[in-house]
LOMAR-445334 format. One record per atom (N, C-alpha, C): z negated, x, y negated. Coordinates in nm, 4 decimals. Layout:
<pts>
up:Z, east:X, north:Y
...
</pts>
This chain:
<pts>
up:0.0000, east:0.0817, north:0.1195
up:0.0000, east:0.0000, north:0.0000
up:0.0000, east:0.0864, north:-0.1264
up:-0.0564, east:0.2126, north:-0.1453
up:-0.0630, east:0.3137, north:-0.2072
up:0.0169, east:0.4013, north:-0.2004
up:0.1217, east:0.4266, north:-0.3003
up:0.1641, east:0.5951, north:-0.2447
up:0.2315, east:0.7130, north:-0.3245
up:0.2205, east:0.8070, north:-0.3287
up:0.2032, east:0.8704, north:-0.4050
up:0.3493, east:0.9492, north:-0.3889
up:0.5069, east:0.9183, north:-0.4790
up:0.5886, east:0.9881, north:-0.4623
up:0.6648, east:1.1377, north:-0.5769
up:0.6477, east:1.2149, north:-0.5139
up:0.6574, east:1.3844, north:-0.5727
up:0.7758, east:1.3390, north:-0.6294
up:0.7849, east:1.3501, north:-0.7900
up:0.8734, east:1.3585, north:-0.8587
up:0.9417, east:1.1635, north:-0.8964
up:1.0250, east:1.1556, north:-0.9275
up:1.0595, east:1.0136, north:-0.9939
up:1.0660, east:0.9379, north:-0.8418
up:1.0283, east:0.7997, north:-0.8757
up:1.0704, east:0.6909, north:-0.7749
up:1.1905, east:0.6516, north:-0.7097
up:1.2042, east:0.6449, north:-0.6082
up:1.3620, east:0.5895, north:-0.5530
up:1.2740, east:0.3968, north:-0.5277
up:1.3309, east:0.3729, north:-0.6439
up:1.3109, east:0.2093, north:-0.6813
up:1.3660, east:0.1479, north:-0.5483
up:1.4565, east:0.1522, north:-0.5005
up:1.5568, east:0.0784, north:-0.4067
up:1.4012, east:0.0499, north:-0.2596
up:1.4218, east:0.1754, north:-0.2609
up:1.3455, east:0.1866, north:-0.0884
up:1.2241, east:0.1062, north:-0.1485
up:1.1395, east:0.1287, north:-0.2252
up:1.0324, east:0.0191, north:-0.2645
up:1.0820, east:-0.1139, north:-0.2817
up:1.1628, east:-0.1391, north:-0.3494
up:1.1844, east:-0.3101, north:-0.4104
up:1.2254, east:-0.3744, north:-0.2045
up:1.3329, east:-0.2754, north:-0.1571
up:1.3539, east:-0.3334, north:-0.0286
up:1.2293, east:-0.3474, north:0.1107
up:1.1493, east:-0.2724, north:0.0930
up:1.0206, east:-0.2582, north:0.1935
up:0.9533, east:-0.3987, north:0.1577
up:0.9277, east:-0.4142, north:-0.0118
up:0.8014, east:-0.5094, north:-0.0680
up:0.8764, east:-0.6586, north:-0.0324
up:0.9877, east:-0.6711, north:-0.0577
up:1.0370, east:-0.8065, north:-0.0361
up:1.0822, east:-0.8455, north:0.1291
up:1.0964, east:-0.6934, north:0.2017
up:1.0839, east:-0.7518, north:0.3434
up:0.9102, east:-0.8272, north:0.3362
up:0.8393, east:-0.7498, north:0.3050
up:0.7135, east:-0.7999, north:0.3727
up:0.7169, east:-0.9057, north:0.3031
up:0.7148, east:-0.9879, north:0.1752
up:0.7388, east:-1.0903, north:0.1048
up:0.8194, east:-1.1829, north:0.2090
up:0.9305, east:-1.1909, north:0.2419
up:1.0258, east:-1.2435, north:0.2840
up:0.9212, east:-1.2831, north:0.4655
up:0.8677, east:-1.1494, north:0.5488
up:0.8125, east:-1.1946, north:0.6270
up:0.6724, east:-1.2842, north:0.6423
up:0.6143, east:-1.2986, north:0.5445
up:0.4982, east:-1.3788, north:0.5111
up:0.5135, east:-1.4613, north:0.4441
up:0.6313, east:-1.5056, north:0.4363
up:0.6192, east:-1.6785, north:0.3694
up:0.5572, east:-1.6644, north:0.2221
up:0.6268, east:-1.5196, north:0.1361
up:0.5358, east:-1.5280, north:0.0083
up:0.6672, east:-1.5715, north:-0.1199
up:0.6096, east:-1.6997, north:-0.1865
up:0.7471, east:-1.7259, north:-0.2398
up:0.7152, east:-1.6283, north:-0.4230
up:0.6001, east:-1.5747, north:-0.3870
up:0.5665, east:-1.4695, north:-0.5795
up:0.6044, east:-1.3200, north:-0.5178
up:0.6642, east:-1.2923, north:-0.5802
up:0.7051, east:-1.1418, north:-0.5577
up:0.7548, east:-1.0830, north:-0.7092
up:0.6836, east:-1.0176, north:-0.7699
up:0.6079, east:-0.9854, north:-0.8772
up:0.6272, east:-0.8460, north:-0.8752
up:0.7175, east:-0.8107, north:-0.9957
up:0.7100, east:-0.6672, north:-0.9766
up:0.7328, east:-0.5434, north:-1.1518
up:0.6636, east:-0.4485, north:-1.1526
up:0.6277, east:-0.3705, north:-1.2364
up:0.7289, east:-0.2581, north:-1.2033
up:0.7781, east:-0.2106, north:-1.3043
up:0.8220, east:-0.0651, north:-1.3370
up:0.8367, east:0.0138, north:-1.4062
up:0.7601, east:0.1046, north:-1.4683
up:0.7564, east:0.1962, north:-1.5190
up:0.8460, east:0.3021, north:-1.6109
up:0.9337, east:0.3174, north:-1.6786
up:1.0359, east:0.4532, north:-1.7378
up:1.0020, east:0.5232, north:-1.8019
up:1.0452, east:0.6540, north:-1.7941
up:0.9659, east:0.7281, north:-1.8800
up:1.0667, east:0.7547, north:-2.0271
up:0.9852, east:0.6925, north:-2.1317
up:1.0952, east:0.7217, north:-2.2470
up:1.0778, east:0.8133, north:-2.3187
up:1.2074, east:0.8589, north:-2.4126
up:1.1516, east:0.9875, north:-2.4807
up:1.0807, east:0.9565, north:-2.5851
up:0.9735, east:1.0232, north:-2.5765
up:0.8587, east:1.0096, north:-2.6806
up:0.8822, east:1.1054, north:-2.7685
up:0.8894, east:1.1503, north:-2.8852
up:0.8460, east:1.2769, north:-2.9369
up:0.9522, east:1.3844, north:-2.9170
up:1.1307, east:1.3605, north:-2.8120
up:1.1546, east:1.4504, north:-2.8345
up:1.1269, east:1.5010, north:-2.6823
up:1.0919, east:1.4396, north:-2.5682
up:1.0302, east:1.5044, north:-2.4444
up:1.1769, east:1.5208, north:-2.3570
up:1.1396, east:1.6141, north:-2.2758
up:1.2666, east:1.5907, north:-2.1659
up:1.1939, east:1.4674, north:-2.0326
up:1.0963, east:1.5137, north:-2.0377
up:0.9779, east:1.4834, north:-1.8638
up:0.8666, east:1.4591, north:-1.9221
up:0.7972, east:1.3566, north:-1.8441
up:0.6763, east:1.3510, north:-1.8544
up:0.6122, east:1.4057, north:-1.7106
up:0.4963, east:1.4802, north:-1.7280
up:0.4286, east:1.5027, north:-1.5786
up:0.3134, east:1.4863, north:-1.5538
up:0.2563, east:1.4121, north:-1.4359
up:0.1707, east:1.3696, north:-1.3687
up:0.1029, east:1.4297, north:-1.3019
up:-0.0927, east:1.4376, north:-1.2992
up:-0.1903, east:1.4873, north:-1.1854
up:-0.2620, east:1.3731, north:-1.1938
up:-0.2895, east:1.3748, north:-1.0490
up:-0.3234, east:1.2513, north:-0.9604
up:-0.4479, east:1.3107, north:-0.9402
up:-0.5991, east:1.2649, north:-0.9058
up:-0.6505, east:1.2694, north:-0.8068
up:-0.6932, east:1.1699, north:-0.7661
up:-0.6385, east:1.1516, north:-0.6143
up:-0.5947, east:1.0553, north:-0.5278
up:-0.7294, east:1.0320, north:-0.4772
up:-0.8328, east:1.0755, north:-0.4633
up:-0.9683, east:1.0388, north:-0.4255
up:-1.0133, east:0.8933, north:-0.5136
up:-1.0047, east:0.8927, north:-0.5967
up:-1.0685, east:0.8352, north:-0.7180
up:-0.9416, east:0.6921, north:-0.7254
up:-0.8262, east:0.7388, north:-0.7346
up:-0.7245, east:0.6390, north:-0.7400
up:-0.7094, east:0.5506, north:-0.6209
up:-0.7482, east:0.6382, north:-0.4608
up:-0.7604, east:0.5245, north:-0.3672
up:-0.8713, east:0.3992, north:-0.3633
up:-0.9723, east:0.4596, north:-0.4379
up:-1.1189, east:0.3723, north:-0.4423
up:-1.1086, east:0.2743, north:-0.5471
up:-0.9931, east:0.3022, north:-0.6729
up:-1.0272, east:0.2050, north:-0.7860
up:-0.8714, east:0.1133, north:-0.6840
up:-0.7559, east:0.1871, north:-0.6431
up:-0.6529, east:0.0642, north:-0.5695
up:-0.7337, east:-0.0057, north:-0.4709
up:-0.8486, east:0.0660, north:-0.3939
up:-0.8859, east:-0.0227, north:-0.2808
up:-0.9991, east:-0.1254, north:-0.3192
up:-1.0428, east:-0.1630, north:-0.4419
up:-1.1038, east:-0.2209, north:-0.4972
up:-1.0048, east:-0.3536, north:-0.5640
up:-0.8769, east:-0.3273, north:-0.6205
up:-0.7532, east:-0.3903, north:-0.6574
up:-0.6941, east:-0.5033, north:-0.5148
up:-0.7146, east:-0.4053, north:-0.4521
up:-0.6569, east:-0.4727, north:-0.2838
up:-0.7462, east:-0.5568, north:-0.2438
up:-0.8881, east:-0.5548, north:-0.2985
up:-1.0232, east:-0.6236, north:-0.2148
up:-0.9622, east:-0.7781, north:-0.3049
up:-0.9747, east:-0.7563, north:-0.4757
up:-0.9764, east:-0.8843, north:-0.5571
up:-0.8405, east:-0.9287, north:-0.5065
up:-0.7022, east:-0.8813, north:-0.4451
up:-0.6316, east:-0.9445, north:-0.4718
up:-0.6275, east:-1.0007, north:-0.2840
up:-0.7269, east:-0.9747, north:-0.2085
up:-0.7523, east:-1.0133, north:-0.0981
up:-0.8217, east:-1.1394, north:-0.0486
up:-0.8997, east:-1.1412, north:-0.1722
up:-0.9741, east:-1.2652, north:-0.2105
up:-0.8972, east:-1.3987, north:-0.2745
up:-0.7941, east:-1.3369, north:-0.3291
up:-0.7087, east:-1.4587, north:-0.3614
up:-0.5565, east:-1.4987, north:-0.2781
up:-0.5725, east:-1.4388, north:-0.1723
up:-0.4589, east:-1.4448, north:-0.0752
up:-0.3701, east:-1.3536, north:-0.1347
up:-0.3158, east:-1.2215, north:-0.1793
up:-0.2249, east:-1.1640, north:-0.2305
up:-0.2596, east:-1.0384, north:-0.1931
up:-0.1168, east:-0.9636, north:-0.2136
up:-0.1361, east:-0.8701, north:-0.1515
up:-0.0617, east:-0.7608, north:-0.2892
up:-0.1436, east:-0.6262, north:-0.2736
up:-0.0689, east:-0.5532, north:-0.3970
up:-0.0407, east:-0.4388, north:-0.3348
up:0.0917, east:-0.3687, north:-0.3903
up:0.1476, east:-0.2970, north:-0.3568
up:0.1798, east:-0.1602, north:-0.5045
up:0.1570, east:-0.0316, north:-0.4708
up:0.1613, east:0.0645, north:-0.5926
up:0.2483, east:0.2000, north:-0.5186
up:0.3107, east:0.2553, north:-0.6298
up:0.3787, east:0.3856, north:-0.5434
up:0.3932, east:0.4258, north:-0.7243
up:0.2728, east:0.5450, north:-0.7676
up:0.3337, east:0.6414, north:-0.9001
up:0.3475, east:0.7890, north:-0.8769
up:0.4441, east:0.8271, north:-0.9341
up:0.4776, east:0.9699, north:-0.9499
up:0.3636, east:1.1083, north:-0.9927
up:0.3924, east:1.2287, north:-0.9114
up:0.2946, east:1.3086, north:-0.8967
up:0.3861, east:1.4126, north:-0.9554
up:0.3609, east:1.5190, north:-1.0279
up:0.4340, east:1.6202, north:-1.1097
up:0.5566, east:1.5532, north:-1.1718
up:0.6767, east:1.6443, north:-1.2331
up:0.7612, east:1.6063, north:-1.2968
up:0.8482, east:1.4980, north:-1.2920
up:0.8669, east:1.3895, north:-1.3880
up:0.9472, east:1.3078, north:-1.4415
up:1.0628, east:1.2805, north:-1.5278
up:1.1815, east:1.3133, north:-1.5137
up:1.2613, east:1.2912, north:-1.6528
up:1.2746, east:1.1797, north:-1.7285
up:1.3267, east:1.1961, north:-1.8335
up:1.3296, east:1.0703, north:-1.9137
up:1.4201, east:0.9751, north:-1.8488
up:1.3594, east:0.9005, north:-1.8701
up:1.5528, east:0.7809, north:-1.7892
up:1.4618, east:0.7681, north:-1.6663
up:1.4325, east:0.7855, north:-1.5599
up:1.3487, east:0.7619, north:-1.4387
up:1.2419, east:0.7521, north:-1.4324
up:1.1732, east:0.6819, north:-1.2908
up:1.1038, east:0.6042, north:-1.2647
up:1.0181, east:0.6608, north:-1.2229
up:0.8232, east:0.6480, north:-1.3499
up:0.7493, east:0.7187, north:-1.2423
up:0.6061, east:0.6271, north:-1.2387
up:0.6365, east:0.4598, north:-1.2248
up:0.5250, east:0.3949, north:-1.1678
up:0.6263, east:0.2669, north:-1.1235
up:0.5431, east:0.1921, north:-0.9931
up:0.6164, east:0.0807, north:-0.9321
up:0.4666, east:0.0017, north:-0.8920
up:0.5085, east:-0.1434, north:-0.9072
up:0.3835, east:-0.1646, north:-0.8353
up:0.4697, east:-0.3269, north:-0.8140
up:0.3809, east:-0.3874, north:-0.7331
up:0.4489, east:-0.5341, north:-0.7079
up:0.3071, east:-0.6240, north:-0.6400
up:0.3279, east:-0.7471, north:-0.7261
up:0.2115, east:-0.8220, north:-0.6485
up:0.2780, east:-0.9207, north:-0.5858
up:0.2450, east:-0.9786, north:-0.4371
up:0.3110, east:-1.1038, north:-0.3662
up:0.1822, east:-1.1666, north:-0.3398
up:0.2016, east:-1.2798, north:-0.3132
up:0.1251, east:-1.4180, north:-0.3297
up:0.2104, east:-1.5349, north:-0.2852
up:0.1563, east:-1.6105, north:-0.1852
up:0.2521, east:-1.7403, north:-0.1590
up:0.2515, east:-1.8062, north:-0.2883
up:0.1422, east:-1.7969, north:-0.3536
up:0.1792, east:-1.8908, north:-0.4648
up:0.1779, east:-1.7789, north:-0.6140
up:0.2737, east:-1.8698, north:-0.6483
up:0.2859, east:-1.8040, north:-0.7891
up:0.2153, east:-1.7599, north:-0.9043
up:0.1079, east:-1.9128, north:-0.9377
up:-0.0318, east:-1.8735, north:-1.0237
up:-0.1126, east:-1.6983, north:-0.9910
up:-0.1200, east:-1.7374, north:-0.8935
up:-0.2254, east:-1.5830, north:-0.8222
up:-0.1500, east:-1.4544, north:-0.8904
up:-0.0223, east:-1.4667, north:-0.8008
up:0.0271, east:-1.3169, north:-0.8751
up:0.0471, east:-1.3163, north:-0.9752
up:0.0967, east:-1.4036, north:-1.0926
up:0.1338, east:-1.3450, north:-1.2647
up:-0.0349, east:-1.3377, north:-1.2603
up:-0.1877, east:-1.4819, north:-1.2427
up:-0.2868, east:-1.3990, north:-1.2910
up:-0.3336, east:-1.2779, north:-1.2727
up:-0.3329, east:-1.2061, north:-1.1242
up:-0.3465, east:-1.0966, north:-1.1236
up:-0.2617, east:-0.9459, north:-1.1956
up:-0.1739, east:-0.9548, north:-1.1778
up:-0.0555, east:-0.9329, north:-1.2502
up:-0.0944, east:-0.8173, north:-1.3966
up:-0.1026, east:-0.9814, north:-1.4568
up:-0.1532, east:-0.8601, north:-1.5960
up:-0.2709, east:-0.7740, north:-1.6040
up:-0.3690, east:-0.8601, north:-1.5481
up:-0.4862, east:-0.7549, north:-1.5394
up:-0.4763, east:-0.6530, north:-1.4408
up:-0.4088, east:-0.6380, north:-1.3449
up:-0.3995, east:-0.5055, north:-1.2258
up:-0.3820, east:-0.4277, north:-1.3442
up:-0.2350, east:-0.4280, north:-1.4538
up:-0.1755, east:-0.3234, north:-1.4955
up:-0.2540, east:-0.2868, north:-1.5963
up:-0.3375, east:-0.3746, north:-1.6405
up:-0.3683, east:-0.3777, north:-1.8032
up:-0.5166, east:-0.2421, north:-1.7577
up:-0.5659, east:-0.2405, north:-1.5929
up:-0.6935, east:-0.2063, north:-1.5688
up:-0.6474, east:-0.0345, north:-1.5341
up:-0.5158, east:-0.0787, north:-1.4752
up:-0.4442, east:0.0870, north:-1.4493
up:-0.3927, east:0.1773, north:-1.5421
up:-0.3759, east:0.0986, north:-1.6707
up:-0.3173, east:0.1966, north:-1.7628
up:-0.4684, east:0.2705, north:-1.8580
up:-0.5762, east:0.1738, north:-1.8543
up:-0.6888, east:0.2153, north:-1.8807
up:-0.7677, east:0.3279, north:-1.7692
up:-0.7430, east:0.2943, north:-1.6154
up:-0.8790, east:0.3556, north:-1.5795
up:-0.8513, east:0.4504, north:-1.4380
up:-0.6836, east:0.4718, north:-1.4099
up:-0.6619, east:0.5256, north:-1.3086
up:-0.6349, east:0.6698, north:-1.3210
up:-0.7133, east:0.7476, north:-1.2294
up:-0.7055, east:0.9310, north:-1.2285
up:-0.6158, east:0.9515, north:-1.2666
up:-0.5389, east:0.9562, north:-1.3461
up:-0.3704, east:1.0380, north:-1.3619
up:-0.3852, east:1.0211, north:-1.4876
up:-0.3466, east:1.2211, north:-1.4891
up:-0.3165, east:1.2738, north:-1.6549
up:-0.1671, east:1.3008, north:-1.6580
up:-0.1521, east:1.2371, north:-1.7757
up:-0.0271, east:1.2815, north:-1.8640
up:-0.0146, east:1.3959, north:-1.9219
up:0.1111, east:1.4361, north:-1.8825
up:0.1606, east:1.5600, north:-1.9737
up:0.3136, east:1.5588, north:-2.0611
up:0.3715, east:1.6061, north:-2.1514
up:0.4478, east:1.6014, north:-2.2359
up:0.5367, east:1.7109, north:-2.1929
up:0.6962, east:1.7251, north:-2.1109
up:0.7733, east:1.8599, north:-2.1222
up:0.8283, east:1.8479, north:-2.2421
up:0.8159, east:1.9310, north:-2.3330
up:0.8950, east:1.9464, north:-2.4366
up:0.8967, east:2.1214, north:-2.4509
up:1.0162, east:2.1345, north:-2.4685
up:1.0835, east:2.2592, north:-2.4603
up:1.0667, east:2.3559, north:-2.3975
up:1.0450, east:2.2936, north:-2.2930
up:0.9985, east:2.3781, north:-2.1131
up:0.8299, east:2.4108, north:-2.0867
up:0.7952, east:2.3702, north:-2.1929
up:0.6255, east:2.3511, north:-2.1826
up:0.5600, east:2.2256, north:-2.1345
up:0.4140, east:2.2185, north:-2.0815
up:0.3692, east:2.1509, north:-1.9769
up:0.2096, east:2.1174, north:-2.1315
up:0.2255, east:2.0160, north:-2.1931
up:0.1547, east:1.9885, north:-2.2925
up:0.0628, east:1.8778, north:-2.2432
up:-0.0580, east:1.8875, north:-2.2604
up:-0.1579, east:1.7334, north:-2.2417
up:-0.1163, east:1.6415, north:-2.3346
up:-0.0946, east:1.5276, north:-2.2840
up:-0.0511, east:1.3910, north:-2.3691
up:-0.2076, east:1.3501, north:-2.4112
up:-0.3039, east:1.4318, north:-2.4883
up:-0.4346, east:1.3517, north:-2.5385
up:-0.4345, east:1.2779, north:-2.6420
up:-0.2990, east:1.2244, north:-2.7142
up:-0.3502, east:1.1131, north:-2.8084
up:-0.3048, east:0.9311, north:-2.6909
up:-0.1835, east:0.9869, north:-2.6057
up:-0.1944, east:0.8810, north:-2.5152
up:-0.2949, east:0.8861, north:-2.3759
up:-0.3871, east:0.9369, north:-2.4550
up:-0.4631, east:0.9635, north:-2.2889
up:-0.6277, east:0.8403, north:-2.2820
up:-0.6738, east:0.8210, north:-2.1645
up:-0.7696, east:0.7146, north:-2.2320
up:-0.8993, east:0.7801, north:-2.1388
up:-1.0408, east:0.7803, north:-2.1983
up:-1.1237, east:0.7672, north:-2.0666
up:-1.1278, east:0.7119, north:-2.0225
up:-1.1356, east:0.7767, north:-1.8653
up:-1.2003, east:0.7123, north:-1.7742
up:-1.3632, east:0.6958, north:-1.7407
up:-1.3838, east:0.5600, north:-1.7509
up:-1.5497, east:0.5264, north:-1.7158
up:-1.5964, east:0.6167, north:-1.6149
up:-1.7139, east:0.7130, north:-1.6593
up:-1.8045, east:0.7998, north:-1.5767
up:-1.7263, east:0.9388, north:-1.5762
up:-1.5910, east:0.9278, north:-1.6700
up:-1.5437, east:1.0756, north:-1.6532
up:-1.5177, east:1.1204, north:-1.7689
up:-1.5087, east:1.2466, north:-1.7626
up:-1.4131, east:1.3356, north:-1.8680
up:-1.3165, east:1.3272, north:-1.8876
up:-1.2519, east:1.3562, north:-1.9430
up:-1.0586, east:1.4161, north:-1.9847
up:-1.0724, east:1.5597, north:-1.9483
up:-0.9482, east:1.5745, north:-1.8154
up:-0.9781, east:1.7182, north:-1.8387
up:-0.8878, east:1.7747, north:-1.9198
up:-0.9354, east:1.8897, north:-1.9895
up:-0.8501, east:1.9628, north:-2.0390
up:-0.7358, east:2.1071, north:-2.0133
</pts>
């Protein structure tokens, strides 16, 4: 349900996996997020560190609420380099019913862009820069630097 792919997303193989399982469970919400990385500032890439300890416990907490409402969530974001123009977050919520996934929906993303392990970085002109004015704490942590 989690997964963590090195470098930009191949959208296809995700959108086709999530709507088989959609398609095999009778789920008529299939709900889906994607990510681009735009140029900010002049960037070529944006790049990503994960730690996946921390990100499985706040998704497997995501998976519990959206377990409770019959739905099921699905995430795959990018780990090191990104170019501009490609894809480096996917996520999709299914739900037989529709209400469930748009409510969950906004708040999954609205809770991930606030509180999930992954630092941003800025390539601009072959340098590997901390993105700290787009960066947010995380509850009980630091920013590393």
């Amino acid at each position: 349900m989690l997964e963590i792919s090195q470098g930009s997303i191949d959208t296809n193989k995700y959108y086709s996996l999530w709507e088989k399982y959609a398609r095999e469970n009778n789920c008529g919400a299939y709900s889906i997020f994607v990510g681009v990385v735009r140029d900010e500032s002049n960037i070529s890439a944006l790049s990503f560190d994960i730690y996946l300890p921390i990100l499985q416990n706040w998704f497997d907490k995501w998976q519990s609420k959206a377990k409770n409402n019959n739905a099921k969530i699905y995430m795959v974001h990018s780990s090191g380099d990104v170019e501009v123009g490609k894809v480096s977050f996917m996520c999709a919520i299914i739900s037989p019913n529709r209400n469930v996934a748009l409510d969950l929906y906004d708040k999954f993303i609205e809770d991930f862009k606030q509180n999930a392990p992954i630092w941003k970085y800025d390539i601009k002109n072959g340098a590997r820069i901390y993105a700290r004015e787009r960066s947010k704490l995380i509850q009980g942590a630091g920013i590393l630097q």
